[in-house]
KEMARLO-533955 format. One record per atom (N, C-alpha, C): residue number from 1; residue in three letters; chain; x, y, z. Coordinates in pm, whole numbers, plus 50000, padded with zeros to 5 digits. Example, Ala and Ser with C-alpha at 12.3 -4.5 7.8 and 13.67 -1.06 7.14 Angstrom:
BEGIN
{zanu:1; lumdo:ALA; gugu:A; X:51319; Y:49431; Z:50780}
{zanu:1; lumdo:ALA; gugu:A; X:51230; Y:49550; Z:50780}
{zanu:1; lumdo:ALA; gugu:A; X:51320; Y:49670; Z:50780}
{zanu:2; lumdo:SER; gugu:A; X:51285; Y:49775; Z:50708}
{zanu:2; lumdo:SER; gugu:A; X:51367; Y:49894; Z:50714}
{zanu:2; lumdo:SER; gugu:A; X:51290; Y:50003; Z:50787}
***
This chain:
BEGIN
{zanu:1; lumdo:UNK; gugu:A; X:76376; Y:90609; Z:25250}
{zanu:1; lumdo:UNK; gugu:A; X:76388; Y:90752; Z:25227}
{zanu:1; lumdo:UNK; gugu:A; X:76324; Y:90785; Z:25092}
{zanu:2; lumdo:UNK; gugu:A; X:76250; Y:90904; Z:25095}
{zanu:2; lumdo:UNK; gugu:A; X:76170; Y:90941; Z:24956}
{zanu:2; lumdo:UNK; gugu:A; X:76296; Y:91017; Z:24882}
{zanu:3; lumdo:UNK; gugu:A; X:76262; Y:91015; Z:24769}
{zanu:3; lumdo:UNK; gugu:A; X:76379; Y:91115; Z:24685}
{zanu:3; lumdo:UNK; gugu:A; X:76295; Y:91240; Z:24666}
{zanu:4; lumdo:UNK; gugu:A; X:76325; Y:91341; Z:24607}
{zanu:4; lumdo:UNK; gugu:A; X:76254; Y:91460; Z:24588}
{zanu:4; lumdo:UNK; gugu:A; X:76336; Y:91507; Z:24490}
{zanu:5; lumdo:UNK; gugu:A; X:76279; Y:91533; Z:24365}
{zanu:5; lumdo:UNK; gugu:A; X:76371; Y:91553; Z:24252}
{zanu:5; lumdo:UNK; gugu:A; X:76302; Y:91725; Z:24214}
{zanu:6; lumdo:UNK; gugu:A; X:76435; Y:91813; Z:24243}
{zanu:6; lumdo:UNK; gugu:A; X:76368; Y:91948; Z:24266}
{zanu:6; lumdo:UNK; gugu:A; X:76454; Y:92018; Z:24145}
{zanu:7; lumdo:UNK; gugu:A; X:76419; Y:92179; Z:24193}
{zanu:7; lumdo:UNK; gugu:A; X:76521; Y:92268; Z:24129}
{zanu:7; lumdo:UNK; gugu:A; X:76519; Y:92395; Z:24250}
{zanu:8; lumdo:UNK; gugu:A; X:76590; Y:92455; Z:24266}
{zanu:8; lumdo:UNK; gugu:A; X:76600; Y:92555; Z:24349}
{zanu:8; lumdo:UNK; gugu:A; X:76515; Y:92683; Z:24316}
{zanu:9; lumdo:UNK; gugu:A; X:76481; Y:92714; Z:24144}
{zanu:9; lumdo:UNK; gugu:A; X:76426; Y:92792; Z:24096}
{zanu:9; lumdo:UNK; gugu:A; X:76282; Y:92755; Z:24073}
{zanu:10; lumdo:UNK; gugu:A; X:76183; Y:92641; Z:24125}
{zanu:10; lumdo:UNK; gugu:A; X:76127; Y:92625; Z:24085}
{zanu:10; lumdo:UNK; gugu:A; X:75971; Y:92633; Z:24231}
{zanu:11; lumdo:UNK; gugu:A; X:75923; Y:92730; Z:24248}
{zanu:11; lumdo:UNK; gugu:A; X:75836; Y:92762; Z:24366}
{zanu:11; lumdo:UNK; gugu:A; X:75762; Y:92672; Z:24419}
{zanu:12; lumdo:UNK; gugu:A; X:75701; Y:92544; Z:24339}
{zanu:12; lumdo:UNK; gugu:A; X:75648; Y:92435; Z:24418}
{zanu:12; lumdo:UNK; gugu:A; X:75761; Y:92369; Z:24510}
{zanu:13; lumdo:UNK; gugu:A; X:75891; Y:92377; Z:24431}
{zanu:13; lumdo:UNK; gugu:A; X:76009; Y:92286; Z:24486}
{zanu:13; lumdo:UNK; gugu:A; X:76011; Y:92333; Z:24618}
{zanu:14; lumdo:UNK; gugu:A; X:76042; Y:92462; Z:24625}
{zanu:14; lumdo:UNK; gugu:A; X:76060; Y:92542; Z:24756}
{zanu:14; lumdo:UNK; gugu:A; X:75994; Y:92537; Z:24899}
{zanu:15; lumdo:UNK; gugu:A; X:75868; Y:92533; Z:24808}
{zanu:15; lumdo:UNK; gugu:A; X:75725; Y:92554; Z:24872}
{zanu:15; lumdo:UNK; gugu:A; X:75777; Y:92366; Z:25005}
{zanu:16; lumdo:UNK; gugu:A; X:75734; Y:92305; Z:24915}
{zanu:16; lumdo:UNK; gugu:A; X:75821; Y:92159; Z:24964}
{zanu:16; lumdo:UNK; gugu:A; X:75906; Y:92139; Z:25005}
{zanu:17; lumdo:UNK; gugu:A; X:76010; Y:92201; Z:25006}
{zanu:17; lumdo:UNK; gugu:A; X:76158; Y:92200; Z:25088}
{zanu:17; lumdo:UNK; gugu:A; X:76153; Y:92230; Z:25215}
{zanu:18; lumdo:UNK; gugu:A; X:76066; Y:92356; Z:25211}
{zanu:18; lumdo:UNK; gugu:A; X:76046; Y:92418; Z:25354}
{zanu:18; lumdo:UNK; gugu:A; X:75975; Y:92321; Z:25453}
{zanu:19; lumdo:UNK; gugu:A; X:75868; Y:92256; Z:25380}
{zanu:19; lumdo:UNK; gugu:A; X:75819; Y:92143; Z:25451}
{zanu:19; lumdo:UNK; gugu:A; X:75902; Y:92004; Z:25508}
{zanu:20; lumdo:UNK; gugu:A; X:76022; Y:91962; Z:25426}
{zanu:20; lumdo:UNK; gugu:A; X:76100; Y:91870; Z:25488}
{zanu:20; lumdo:UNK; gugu:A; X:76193; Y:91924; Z:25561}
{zanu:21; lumdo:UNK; gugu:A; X:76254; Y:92053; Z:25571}
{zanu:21; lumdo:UNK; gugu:A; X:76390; Y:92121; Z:25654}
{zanu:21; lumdo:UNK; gugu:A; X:76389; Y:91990; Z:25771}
{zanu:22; lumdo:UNK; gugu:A; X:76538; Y:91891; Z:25740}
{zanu:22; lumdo:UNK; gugu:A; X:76559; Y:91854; Z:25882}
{zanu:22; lumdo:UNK; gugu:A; X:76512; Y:91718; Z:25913}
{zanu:23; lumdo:UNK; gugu:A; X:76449; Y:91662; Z:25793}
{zanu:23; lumdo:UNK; gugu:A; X:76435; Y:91524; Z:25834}
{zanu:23; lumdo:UNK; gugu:A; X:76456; Y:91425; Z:25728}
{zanu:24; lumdo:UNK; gugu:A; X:76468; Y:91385; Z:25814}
{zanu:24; lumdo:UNK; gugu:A; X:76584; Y:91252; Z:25704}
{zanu:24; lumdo:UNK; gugu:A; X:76499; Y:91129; Z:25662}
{zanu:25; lumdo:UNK; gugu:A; X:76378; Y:91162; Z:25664}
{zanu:25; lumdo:UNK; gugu:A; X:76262; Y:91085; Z:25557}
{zanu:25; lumdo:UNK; gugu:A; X:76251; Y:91101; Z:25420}
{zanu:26; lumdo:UNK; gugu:A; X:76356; Y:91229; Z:25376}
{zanu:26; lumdo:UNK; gugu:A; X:76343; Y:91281; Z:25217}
{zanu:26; lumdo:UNK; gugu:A; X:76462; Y:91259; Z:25171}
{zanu:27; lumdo:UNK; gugu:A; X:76507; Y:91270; Z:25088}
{zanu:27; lumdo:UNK; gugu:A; X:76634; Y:91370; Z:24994}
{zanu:27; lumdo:UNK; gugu:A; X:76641; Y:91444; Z:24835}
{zanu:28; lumdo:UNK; gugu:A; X:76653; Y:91572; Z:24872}
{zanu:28; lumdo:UNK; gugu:A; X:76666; Y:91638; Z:24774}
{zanu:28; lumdo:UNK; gugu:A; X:76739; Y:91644; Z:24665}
{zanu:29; lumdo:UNK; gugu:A; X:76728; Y:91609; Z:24505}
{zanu:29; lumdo:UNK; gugu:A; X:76828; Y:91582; Z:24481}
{zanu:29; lumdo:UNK; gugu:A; X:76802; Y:91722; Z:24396}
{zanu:30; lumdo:UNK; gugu:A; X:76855; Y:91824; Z:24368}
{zanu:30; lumdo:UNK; gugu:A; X:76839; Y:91955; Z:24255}
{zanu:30; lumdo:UNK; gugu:A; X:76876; Y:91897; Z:24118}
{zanu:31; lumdo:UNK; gugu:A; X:76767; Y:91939; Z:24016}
{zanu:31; lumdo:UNK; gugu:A; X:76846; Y:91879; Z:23910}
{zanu:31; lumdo:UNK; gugu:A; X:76904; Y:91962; Z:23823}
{zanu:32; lumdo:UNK; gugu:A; X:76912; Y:92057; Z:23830}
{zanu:32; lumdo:UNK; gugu:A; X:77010; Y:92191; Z:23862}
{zanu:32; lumdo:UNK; gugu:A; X:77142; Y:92196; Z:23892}
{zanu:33; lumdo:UNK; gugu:A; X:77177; Y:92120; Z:23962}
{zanu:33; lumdo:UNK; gugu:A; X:77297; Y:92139; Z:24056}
{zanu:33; lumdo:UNK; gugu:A; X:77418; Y:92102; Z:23947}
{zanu:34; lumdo:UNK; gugu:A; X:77331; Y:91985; Z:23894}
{zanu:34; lumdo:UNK; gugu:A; X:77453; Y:91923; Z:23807}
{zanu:34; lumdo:UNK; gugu:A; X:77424; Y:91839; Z:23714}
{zanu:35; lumdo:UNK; gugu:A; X:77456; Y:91802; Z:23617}
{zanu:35; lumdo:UNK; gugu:A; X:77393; Y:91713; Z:23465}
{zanu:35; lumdo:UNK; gugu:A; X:77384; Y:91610; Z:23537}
{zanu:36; lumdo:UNK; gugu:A; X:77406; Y:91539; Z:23620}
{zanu:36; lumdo:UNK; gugu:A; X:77428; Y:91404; Z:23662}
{zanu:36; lumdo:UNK; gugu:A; X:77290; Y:91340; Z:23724}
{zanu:37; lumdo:UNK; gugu:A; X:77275; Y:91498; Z:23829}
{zanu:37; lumdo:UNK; gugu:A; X:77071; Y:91484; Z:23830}
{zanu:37; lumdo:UNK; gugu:A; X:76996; Y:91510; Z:23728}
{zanu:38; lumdo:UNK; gugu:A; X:77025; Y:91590; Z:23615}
{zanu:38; lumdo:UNK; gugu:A; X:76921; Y:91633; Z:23524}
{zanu:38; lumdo:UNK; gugu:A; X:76905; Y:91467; Z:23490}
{zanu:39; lumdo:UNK; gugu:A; X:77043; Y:91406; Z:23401}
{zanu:39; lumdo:UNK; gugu:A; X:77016; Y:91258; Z:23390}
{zanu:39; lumdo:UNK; gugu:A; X:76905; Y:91179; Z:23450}
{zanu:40; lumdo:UNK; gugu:A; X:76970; Y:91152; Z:23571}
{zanu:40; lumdo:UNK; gugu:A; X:76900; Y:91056; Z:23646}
{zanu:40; lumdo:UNK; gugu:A; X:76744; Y:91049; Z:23633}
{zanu:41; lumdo:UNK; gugu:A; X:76672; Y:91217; Z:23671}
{zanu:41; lumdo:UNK; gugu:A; X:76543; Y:91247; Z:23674}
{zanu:41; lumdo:UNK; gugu:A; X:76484; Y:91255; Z:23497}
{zanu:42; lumdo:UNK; gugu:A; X:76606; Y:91292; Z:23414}
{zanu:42; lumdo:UNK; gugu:A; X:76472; Y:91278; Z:23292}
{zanu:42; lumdo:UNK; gugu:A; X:76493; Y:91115; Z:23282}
{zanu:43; lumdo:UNK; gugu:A; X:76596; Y:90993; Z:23306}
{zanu:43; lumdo:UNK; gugu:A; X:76590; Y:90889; Z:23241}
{zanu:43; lumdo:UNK; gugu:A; X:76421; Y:90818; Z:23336}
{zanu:44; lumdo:UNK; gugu:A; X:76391; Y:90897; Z:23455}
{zanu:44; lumdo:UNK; gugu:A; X:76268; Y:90875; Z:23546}
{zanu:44; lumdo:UNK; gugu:A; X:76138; Y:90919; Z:23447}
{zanu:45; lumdo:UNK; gugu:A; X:76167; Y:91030; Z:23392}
{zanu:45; lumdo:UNK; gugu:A; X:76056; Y:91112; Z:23342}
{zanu:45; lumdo:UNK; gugu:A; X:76020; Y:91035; Z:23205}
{zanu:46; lumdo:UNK; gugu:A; X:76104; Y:91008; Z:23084}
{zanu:46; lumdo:UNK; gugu:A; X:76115; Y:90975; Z:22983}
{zanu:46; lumdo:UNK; gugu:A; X:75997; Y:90838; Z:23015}
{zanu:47; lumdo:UNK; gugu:A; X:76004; Y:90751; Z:23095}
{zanu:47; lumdo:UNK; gugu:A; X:75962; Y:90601; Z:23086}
{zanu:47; lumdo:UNK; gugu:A; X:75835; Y:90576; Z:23214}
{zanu:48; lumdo:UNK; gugu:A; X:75845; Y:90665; Z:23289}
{zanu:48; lumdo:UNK; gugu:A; X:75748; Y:90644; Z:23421}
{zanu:48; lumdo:UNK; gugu:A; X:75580; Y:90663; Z:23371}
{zanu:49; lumdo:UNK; gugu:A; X:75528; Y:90582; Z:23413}
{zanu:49; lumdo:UNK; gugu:A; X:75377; Y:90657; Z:23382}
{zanu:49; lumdo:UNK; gugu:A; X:75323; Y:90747; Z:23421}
{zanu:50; lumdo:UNK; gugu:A; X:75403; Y:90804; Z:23600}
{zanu:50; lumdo:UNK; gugu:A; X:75315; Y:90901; Z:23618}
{zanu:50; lumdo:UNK; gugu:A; X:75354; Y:91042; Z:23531}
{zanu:51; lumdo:UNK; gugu:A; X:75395; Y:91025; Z:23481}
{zanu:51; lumdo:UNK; gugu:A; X:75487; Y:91149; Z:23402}
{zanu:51; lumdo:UNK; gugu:A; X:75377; Y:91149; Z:23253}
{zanu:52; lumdo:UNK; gugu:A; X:75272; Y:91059; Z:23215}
{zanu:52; lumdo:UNK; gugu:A; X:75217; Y:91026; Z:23069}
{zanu:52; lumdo:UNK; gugu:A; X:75129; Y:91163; Z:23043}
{zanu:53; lumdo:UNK; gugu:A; X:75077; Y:91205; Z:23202}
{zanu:53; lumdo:UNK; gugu:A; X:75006; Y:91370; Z:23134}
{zanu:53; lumdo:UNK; gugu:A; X:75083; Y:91475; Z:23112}
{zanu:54; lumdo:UNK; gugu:A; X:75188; Y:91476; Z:23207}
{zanu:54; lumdo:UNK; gugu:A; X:75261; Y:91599; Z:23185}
{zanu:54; lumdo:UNK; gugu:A; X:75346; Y:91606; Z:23050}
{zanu:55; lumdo:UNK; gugu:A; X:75378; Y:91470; Z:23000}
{zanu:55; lumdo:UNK; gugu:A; X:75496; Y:91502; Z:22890}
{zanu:55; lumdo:UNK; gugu:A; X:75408; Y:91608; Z:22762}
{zanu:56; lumdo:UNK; gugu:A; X:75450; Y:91704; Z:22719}
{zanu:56; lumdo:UNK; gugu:A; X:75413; Y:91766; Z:22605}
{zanu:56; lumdo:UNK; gugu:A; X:75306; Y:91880; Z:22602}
{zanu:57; lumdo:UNK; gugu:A; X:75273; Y:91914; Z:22794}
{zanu:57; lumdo:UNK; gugu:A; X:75247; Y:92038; Z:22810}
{zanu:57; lumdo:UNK; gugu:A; X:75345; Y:92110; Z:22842}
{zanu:58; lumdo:UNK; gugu:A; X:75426; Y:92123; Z:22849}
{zanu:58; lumdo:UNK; gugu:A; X:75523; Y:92230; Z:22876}
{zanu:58; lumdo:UNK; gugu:A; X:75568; Y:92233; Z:23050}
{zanu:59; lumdo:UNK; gugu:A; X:75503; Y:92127; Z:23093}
{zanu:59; lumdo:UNK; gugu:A; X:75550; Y:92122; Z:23198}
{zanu:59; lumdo:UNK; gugu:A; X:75648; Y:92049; Z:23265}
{zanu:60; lumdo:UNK; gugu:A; X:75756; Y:92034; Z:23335}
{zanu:60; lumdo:UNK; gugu:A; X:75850; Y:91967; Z:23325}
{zanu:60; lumdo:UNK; gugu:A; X:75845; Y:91856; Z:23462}
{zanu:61; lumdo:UNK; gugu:A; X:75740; Y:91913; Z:23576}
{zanu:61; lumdo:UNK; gugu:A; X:75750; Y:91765; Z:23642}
{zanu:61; lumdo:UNK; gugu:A; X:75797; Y:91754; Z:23736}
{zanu:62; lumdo:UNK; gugu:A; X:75815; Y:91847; Z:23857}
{zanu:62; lumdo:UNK; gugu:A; X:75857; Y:91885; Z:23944}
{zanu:62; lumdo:UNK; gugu:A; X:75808; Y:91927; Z:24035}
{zanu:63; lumdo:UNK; gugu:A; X:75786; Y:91943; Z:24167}
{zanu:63; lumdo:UNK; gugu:A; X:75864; Y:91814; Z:24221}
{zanu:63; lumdo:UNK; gugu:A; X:75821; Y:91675; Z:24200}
{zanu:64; lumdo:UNK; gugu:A; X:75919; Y:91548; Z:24184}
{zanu:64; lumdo:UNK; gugu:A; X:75881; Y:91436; Z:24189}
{zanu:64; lumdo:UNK; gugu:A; X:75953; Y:91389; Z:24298}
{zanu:65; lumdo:UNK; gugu:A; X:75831; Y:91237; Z:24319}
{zanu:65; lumdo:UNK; gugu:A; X:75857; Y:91179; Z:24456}
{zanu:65; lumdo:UNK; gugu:A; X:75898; Y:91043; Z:24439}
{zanu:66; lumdo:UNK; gugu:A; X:75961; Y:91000; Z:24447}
{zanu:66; lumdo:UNK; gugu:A; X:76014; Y:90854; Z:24399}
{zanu:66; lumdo:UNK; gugu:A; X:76030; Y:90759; Z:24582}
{zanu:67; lumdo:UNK; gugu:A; X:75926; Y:90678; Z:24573}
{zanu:67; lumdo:UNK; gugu:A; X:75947; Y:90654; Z:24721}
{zanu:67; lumdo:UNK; gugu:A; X:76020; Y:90515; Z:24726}
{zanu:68; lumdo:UNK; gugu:A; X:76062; Y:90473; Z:24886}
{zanu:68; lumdo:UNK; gugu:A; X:76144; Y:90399; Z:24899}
{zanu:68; lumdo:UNK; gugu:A; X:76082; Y:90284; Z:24831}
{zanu:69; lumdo:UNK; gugu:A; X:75993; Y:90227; Z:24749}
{zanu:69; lumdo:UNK; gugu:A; X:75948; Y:90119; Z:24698}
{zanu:69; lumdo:UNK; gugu:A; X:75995; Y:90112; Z:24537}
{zanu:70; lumdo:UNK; gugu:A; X:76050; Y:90258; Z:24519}
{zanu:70; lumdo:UNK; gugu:A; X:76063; Y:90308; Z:24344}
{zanu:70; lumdo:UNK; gugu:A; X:75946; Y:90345; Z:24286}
{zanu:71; lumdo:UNK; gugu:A; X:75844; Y:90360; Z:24325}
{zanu:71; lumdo:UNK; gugu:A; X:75738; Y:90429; Z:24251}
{zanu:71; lumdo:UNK; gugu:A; X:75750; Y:90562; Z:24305}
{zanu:72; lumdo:UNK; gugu:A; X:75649; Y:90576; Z:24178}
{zanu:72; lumdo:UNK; gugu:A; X:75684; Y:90773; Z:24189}
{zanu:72; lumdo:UNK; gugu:A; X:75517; Y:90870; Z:24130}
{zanu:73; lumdo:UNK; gugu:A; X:75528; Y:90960; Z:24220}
{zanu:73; lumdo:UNK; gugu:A; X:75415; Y:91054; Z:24235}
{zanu:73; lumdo:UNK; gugu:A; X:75451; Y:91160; Z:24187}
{zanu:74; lumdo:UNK; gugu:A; X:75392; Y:91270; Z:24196}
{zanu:74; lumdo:UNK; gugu:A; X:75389; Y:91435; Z:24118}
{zanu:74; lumdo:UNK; gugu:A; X:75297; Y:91469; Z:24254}
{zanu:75; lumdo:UNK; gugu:A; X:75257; Y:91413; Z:24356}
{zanu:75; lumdo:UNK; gugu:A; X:75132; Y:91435; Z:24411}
{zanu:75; lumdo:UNK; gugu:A; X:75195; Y:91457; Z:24550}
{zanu:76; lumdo:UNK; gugu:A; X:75252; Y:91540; Z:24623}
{zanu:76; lumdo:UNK; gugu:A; X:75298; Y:91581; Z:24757}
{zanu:76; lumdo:UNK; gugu:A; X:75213; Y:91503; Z:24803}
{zanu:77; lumdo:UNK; gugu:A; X:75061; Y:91485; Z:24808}
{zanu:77; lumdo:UNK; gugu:A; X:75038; Y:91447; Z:24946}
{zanu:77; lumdo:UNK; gugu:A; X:75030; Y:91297; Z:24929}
{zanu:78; lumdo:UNK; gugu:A; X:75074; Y:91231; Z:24843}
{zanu:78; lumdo:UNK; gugu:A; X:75080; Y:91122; Z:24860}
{zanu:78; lumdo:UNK; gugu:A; X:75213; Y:91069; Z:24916}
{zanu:79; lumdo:UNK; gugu:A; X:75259; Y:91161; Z:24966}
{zanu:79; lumdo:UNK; gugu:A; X:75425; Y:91118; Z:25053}
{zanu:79; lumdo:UNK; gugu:A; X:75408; Y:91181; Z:25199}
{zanu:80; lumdo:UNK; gugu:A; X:75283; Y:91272; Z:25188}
{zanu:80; lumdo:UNK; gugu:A; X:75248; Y:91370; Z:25289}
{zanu:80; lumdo:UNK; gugu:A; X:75277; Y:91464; Z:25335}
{zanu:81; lumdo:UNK; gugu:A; X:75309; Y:91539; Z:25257}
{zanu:81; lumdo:UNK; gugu:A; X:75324; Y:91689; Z:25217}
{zanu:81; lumdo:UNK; gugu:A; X:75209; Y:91753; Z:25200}
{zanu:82; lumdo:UNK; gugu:A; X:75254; Y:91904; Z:25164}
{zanu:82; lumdo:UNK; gugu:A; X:75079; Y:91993; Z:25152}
{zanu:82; lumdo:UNK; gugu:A; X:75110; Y:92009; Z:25028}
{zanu:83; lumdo:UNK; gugu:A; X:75049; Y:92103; Z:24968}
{zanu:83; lumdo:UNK; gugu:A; X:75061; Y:92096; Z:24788}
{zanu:83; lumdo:UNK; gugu:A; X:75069; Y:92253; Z:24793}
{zanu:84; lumdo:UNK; gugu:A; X:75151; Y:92337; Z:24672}
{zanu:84; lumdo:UNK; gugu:A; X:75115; Y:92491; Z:24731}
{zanu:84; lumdo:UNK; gugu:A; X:75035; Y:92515; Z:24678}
{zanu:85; lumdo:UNK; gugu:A; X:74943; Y:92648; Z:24735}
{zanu:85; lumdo:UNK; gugu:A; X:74824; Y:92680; Z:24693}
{zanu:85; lumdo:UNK; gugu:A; X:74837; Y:92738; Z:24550}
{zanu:86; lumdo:UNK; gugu:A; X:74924; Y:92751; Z:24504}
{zanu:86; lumdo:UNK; gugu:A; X:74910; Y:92817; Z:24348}
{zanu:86; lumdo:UNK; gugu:A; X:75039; Y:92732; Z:24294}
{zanu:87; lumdo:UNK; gugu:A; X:74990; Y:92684; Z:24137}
{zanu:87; lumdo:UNK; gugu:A; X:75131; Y:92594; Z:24124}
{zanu:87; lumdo:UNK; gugu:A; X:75201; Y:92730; Z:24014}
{zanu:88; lumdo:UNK; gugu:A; X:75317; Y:92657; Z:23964}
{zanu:88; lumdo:UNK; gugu:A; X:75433; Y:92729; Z:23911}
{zanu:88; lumdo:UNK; gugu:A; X:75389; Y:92739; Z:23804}
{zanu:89; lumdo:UNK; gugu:A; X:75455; Y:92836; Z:23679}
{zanu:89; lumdo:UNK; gugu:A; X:75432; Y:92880; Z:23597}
{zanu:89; lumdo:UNK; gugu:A; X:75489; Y:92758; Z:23491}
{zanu:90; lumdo:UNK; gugu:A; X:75402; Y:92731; Z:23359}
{zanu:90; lumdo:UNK; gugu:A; X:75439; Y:92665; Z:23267}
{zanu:90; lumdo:UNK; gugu:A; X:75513; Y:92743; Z:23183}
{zanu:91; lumdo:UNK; gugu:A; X:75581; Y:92650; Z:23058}
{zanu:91; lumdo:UNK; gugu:A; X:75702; Y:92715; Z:22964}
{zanu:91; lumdo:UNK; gugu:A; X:75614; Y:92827; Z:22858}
{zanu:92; lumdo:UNK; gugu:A; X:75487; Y:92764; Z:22855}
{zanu:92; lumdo:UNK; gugu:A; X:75386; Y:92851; Z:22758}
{zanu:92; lumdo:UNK; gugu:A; X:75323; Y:92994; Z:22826}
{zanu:93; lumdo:UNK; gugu:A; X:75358; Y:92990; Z:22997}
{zanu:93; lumdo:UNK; gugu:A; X:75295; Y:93078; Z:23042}
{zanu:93; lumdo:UNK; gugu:A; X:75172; Y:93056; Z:23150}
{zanu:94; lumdo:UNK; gugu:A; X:75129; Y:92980; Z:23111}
{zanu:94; lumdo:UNK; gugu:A; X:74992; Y:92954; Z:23174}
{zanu:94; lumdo:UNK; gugu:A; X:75034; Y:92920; Z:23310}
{zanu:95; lumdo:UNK; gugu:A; X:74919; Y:92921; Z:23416}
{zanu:95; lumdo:UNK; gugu:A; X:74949; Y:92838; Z:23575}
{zanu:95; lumdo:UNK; gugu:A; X:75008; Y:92960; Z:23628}
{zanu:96; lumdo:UNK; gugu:A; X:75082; Y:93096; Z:23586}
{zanu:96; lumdo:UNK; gugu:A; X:75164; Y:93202; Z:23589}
{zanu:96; lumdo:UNK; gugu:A; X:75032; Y:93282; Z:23683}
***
């Protein structure tokens, strides 16, 4: 099972959710929901490589794909997903 480390507020997340409704090849974990996911996903973010471009643009990294092997993507279609056509807005604004 892939993990999918989302937020409910966050439009790529969504965009992606809609694409798994219903199958039990994923799981969503919100990291939103509760400190316990924020944990889990930054102690992922803090140390992973695929995370080495995003740290320190303002972008936080979402959705991530952590597949059943433990490696992990930023890249929907490498789990095989579509990607949305416009991504989400950064903390600086930009991508908006």
């Amino acid at each position: 099972m892939i993990k999918i480390y989302s937020m409910k507020t966050c439009p790529d997340c969504t965009f992606i959710e809609e694409q798994i409704k219903g199958s039990p090849d994923f799981q969503v974990i919100d990291i939103g929901e509760h400190v316990k996911n924020m944990k889990e996903f930054i102690k992922i973010r803090d140390v992973d490589p695929a995370f080495d471009q995003i740290r320190g643009t303002g972008s936080l990294g979402i959705p991530c794909f952590v597949r059943e092997d433990g490696s992990v993507t930023l890249s929907p279609e490498e789990v095989g997903l579509r990607k949305a056509a416009k991504s989400a807005c950064r903390i600086d604004g930009s991508g908006c």
